[in-house]
DRENTI-369564 format. One record per residue (C-alpha): residue number from 1; x, y, z. Coordinates in nm, 4 decimals, always signed. Each point is the difference from the previous one (the first is absolute). Layout:
BEGIN
<rec NUM, <X, Y, Z>>,
...
END
This chain:
BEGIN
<rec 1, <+10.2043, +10.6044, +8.4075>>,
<rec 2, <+0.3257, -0.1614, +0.1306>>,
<rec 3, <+0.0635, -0.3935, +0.0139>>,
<rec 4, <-0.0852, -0.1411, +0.3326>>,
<rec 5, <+0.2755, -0.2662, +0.1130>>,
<rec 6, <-0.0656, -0.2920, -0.1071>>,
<rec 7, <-0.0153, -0.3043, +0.2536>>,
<rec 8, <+0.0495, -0.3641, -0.0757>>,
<rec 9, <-0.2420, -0.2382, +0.2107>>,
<rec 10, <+0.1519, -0.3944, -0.0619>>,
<rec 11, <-0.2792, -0.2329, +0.1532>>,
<rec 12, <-0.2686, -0.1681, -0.0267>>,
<rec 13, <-0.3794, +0.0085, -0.1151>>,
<rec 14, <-0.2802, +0.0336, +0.2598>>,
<rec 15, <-0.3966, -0.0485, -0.1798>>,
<rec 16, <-0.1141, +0.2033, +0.2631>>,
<rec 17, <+0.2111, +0.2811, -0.0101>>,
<rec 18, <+0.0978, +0.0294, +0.3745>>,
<rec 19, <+0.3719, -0.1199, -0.0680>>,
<rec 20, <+0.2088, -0.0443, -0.2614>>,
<rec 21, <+0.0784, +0.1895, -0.3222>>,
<rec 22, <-0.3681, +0.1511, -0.0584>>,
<rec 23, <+0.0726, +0.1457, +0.3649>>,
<rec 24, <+0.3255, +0.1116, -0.0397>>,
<rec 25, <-0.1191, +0.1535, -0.3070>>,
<rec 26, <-0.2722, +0.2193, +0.2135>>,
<rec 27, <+0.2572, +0.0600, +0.2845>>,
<rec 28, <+0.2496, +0.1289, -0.2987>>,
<rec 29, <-0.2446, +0.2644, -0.1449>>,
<rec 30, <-0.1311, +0.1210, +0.3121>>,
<rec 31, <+0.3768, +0.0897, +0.0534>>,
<rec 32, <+0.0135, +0.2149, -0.2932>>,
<rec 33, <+0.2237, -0.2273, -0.1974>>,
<rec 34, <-0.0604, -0.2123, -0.2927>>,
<rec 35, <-0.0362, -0.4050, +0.0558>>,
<rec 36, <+0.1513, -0.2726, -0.2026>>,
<rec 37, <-0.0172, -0.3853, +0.0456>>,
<rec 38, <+0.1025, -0.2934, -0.0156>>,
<rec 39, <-0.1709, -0.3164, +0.0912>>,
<rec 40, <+0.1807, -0.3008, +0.2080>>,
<rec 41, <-0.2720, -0.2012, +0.0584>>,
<rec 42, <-0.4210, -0.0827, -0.0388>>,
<rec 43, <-0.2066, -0.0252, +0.2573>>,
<rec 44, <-0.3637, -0.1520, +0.0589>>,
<rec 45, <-0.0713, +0.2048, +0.3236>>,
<rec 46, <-0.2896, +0.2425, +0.1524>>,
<rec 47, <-0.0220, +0.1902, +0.3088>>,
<rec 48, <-0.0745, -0.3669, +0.1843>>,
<rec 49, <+0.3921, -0.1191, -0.0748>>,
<rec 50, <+0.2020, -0.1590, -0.2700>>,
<rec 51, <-0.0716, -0.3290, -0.1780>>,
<rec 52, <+0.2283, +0.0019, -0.2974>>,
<rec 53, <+0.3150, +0.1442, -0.1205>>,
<rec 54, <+0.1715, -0.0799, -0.2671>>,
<rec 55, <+0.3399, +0.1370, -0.0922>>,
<rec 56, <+0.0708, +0.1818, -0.3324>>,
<rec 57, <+0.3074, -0.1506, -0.2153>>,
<rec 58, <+0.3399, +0.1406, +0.1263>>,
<rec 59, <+0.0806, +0.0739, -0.3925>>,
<rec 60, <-0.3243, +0.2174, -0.0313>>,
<rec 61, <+0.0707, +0.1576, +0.3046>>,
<rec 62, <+0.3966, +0.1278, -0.1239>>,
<rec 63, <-0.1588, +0.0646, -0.3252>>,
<rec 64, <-0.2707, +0.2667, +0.1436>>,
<rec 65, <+0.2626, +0.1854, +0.2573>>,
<rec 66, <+0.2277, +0.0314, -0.2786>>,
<rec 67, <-0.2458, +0.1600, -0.2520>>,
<rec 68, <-0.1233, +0.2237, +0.2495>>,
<rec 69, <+0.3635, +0.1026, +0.1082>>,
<rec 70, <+0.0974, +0.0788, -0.3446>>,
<rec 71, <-0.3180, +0.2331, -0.0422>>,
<rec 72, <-0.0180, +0.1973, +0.3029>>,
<rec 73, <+0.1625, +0.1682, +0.2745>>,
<rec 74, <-0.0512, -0.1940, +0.3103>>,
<rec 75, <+0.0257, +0.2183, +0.3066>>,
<rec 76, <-0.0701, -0.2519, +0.2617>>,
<rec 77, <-0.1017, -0.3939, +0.0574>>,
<rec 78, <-0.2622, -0.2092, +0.1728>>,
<rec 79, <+0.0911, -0.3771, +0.0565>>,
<rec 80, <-0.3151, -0.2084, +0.1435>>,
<rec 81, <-0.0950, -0.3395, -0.0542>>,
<rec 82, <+0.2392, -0.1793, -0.1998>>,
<rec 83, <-0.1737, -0.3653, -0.0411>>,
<rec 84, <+0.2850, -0.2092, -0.0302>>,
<rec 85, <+0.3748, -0.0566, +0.0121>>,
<rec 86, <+0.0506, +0.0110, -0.3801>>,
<rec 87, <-0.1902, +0.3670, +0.0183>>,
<rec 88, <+0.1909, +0.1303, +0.3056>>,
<rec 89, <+0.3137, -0.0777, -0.2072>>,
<rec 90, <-0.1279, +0.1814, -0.3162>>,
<rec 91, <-0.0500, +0.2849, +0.2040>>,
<rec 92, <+0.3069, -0.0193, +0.1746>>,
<rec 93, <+0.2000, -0.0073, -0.2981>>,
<rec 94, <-0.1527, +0.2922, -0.2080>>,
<rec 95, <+0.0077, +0.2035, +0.3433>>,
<rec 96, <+0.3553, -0.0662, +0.0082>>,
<rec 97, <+0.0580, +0.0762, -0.3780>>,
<rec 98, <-0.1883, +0.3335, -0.0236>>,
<rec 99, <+0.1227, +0.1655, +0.3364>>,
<rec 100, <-0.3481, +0.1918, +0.0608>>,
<rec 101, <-0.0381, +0.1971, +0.2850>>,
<rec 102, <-0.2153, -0.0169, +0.2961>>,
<rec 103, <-0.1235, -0.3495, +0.0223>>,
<rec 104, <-0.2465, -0.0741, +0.2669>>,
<rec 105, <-0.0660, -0.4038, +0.0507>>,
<rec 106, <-0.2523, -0.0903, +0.1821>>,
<rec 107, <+0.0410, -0.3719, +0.0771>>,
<rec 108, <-0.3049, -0.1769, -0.0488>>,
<rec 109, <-0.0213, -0.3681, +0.1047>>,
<rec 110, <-0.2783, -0.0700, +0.1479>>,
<rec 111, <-0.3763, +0.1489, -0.0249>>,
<rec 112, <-0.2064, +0.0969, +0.2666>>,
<rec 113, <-0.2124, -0.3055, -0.0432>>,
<rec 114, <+0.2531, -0.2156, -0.0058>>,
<rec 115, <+0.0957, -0.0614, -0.3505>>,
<rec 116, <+0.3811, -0.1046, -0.0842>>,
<rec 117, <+0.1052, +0.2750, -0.2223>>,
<rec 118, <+0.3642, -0.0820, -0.0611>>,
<rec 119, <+0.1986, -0.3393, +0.0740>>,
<rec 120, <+0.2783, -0.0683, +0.2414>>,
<rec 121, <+0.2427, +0.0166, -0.3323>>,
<rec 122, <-0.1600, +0.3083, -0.1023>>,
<rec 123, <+0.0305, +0.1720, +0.3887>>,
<rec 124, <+0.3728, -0.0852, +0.0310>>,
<rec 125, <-0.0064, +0.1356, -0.3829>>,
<rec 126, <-0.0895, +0.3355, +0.0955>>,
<rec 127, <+0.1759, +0.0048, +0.2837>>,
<rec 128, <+0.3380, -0.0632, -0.1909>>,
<rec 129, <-0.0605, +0.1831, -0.2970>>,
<rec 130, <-0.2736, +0.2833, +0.0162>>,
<rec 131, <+0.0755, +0.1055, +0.3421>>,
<rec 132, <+0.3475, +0.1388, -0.0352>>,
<rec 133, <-0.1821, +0.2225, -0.3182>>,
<rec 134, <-0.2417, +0.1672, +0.1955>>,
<rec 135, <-0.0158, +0.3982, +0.1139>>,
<rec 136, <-0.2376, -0.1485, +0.2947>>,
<rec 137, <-0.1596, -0.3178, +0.0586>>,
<rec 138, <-0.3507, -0.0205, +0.1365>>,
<rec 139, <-0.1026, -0.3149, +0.2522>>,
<rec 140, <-0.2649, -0.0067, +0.2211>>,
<rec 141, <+0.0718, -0.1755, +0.3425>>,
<rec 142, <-0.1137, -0.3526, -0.1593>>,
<rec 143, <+0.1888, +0.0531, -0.3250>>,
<rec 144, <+0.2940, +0.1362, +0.1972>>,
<rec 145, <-0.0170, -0.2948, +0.2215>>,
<rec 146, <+0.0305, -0.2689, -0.2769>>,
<rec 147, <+0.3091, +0.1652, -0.1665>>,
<rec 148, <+0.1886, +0.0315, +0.3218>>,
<rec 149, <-0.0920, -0.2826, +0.1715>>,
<rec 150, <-0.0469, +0.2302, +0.3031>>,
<rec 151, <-0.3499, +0.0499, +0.2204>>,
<rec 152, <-0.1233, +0.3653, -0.1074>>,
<rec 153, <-0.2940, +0.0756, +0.2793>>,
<rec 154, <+0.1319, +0.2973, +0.0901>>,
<rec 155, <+0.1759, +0.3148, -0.0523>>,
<rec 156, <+0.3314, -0.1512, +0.2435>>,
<rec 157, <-0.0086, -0.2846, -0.2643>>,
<rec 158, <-0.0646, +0.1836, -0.3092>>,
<rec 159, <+0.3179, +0.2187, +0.0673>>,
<rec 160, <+0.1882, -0.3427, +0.0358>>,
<rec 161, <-0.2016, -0.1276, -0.2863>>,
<rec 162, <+0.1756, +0.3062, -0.2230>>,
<rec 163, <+0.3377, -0.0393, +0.1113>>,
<rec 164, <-0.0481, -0.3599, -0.1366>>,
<rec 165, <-0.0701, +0.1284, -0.3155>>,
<rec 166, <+0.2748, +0.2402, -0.0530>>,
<rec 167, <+0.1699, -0.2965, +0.0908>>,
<rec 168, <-0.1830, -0.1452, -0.3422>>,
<rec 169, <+0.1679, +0.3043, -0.2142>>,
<rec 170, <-0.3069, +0.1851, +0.0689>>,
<rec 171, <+0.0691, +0.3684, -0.0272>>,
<rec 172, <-0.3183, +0.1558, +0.1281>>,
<rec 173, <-0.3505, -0.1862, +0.1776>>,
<rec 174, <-0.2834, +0.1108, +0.1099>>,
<rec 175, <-0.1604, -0.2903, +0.2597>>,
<rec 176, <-0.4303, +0.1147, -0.0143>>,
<rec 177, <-0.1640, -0.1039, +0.2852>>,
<rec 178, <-0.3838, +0.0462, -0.0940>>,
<rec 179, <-0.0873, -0.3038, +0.1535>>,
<rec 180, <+0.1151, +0.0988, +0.3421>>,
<rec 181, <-0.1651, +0.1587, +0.2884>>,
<rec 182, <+0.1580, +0.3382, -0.0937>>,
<rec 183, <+0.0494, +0.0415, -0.4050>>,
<rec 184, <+0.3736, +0.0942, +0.0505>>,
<rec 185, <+0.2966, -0.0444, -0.2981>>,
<rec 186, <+0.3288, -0.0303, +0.0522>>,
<rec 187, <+0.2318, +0.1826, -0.2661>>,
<rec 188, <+0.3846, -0.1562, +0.0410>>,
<rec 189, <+0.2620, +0.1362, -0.2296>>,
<rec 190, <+0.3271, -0.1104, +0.1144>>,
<rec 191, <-0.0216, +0.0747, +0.3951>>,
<rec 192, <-0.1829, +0.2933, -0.0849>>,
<rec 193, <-0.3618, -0.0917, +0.1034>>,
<rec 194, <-0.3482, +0.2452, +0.0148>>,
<rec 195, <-0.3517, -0.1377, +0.1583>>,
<rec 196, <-0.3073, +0.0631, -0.1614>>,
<rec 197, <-0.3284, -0.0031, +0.1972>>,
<rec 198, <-0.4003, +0.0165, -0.0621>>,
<rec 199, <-0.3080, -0.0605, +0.1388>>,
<rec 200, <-0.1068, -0.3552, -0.0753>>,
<rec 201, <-0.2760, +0.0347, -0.2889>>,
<rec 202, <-0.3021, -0.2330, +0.1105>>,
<rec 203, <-0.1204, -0.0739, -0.3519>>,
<rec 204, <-0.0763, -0.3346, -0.1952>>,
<rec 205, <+0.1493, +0.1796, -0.3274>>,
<rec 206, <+0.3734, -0.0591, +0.0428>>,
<rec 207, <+0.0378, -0.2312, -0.3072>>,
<rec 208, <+0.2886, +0.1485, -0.2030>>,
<rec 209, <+0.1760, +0.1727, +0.2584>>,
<rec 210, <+0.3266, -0.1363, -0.0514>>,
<rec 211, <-0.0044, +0.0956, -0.3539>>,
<rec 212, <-0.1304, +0.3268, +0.0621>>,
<rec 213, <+0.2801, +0.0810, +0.2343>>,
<rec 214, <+0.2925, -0.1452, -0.2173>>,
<rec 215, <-0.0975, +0.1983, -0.3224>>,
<rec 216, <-0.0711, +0.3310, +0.2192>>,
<rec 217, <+0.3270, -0.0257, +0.1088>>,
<rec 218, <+0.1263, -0.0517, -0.3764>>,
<rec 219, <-0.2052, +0.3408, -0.0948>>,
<rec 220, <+0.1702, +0.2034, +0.2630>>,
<rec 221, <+0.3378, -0.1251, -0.1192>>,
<rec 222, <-0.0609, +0.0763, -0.3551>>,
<rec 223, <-0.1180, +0.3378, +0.1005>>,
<rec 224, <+0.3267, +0.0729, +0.1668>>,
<rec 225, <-0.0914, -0.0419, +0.3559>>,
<rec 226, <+0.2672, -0.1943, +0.2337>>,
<rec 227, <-0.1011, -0.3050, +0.1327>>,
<rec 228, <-0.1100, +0.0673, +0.3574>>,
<rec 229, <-0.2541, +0.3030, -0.1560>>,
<rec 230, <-0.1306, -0.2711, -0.2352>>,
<rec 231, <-0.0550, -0.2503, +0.2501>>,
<rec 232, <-0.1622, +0.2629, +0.2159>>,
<rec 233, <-0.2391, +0.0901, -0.2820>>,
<rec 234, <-0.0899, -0.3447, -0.1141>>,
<rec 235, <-0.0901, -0.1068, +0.3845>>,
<rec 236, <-0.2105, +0.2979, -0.0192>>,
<rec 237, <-0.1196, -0.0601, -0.3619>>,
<rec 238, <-0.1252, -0.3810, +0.1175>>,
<rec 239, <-0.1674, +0.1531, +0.3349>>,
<rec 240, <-0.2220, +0.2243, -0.2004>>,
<rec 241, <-0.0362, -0.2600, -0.2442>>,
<rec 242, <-0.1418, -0.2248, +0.2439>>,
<rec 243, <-0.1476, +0.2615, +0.1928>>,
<rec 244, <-0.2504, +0.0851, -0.3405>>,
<rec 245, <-0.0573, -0.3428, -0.0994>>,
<rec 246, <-0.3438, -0.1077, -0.1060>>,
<rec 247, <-0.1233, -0.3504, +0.0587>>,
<rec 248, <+0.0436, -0.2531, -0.2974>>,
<rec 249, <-0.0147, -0.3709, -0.0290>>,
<rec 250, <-0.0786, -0.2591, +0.2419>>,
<rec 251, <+0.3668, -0.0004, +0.1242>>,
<rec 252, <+0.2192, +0.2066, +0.0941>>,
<rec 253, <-0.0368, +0.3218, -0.2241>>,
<rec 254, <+0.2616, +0.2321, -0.1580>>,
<rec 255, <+0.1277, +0.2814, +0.1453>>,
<rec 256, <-0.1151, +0.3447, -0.2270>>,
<rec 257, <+0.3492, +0.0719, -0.1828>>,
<rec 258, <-0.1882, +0.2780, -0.2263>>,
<rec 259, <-0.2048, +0.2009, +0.3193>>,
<rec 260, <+0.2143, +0.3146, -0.0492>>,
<rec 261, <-0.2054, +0.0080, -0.3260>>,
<rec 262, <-0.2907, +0.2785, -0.0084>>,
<rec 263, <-0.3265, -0.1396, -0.1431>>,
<rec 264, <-0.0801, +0.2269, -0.3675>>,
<rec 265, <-0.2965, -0.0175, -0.2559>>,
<rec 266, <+0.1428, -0.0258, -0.3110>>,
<rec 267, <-0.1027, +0.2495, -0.2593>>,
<rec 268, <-0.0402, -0.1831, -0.3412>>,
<rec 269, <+0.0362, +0.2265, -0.3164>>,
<rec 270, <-0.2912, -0.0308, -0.2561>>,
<rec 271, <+0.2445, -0.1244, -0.2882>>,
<rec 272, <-0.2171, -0.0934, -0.3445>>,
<rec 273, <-0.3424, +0.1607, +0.1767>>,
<rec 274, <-0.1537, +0.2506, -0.2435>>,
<rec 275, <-0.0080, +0.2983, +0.0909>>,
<rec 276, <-0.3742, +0.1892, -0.0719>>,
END
């Protein structure tokens, strides 16, 4: 059996599984590739929102994305929720060092119940020093927003809201816009620009979806798709994922990252039974 790609997901740790590295790890094998981790930051959260995060040491950080670069061949790279400024920089720096390809950051600074996720000195971190790095760069209209000090409501202002950040060194950014009337991204790479549309999924399991998109986009990359295939695939990757949600939690639930999965009985050998 041949080696899957390996993809790299840098973020943090989600207890319930809808976000995070536990999801990324999901979103990775239901890709077909092979998931490792490292862990920014830990969380006390639940489907109802985020109450506690606390940021893994910088040093440990370095340490784990260096001992994982030396043992395998990373294909591709998921950047989520960094934590804090001293983590962004880590990251920045072994990014920098290494050269891998296909890094997809998805910028996450705030959660969708309000949490802080990153400080002011950590935003204009990652805007100085992790942005120029990345393949693509993921904001949704509110995250997109903060980093360009622009109002994103619409699809006029997301265009203007990319230009801004290809104005940042930005290479490549994909502006989601789940939370509008129409679920439309915007993919901007360098004047070159390409609309993606959906119906609007009416669902209370959208927890994760950020994440979900980000590392689908990293799979596609590592499996040698360009970038506007792989954003096309992950947009229809989350839909479905939504779409074939269950309900969980008293909050907002997770989307399903494993649905494409088929549901087996597992046959279990008789090992040590006596045979008569």
């Amino acid at each position: 059996m041949p080696t899957p790609p390996v993809v790299l997901t840098i973020a943090g740790f989600d207890p319930s599984s809808g976000a995070g590295v536990t999801a990324d790890i999901k979103t990775i094998a239901a890709h077909g590739c092979y998931g490792v981790a490292c862990i920014t930051a830990l969380t006390v959260q639940s489907t109802a929102g985020v109450w506690r995060i606390d940021p893994v040491s910088p040093k440990l950080v370095t340490e784990t994305l260096e001992e994982l670069a030396q043992d395998v061949e990373i294909a591709s790279v998921h950047v989520g929720m960094l934590g804090s400024k001293a983590v962004v920089e880590a990251v920045s720096s072994f990014l920098a060092t290494q050269k891998l390809p296909n890094i997809v950051v998805d910028p996450v600074i705030r959660s969708s119940s309000g949490a802080e996720l990153l400080s002011e000195a950590g935003i204009r971190g990652l805007v100085k020093n992790l942005l120029p790095l990345a393949t693509v760069v993921t904001p949704n209209i509110d995250e997109a927003a903060l980093l360009t000090g622009l109002n994103v409501s619409n699809l006029d202002q997301m265009r203007e809201a990319a230009t801004k950040f290809h104005e940042l060194n930005a290479s490549g950014v994909v502006i989601t816009g789940g939370h509008l009337e129409e679920a439309v991204d915007l993919l901007s790479l360098a004047g070159n620009e390409e609309v993606f549309r959906a119906p609007k999924q009416k669902s209370k399991s959208t927890h994760g979806t950020g994440c979900a998109f980000a590392t689908s986009i990293a799979c596609h990359l590592a499996l040698g798709k360009d970038l506007t295939e792989s954003v096309r695939l992950a947009k229809s990757y989350v839909t479905a994922a939504i779409r074939n949600a269950f309900p969980l939690g008293r909050g907002t639930g997770p989307v399903n990252h494993l649905y494409g999965m088929a549901t087996f009985e597992t046959t279990i050998p008789d090992v040590g039974k006596e045979k008569k």
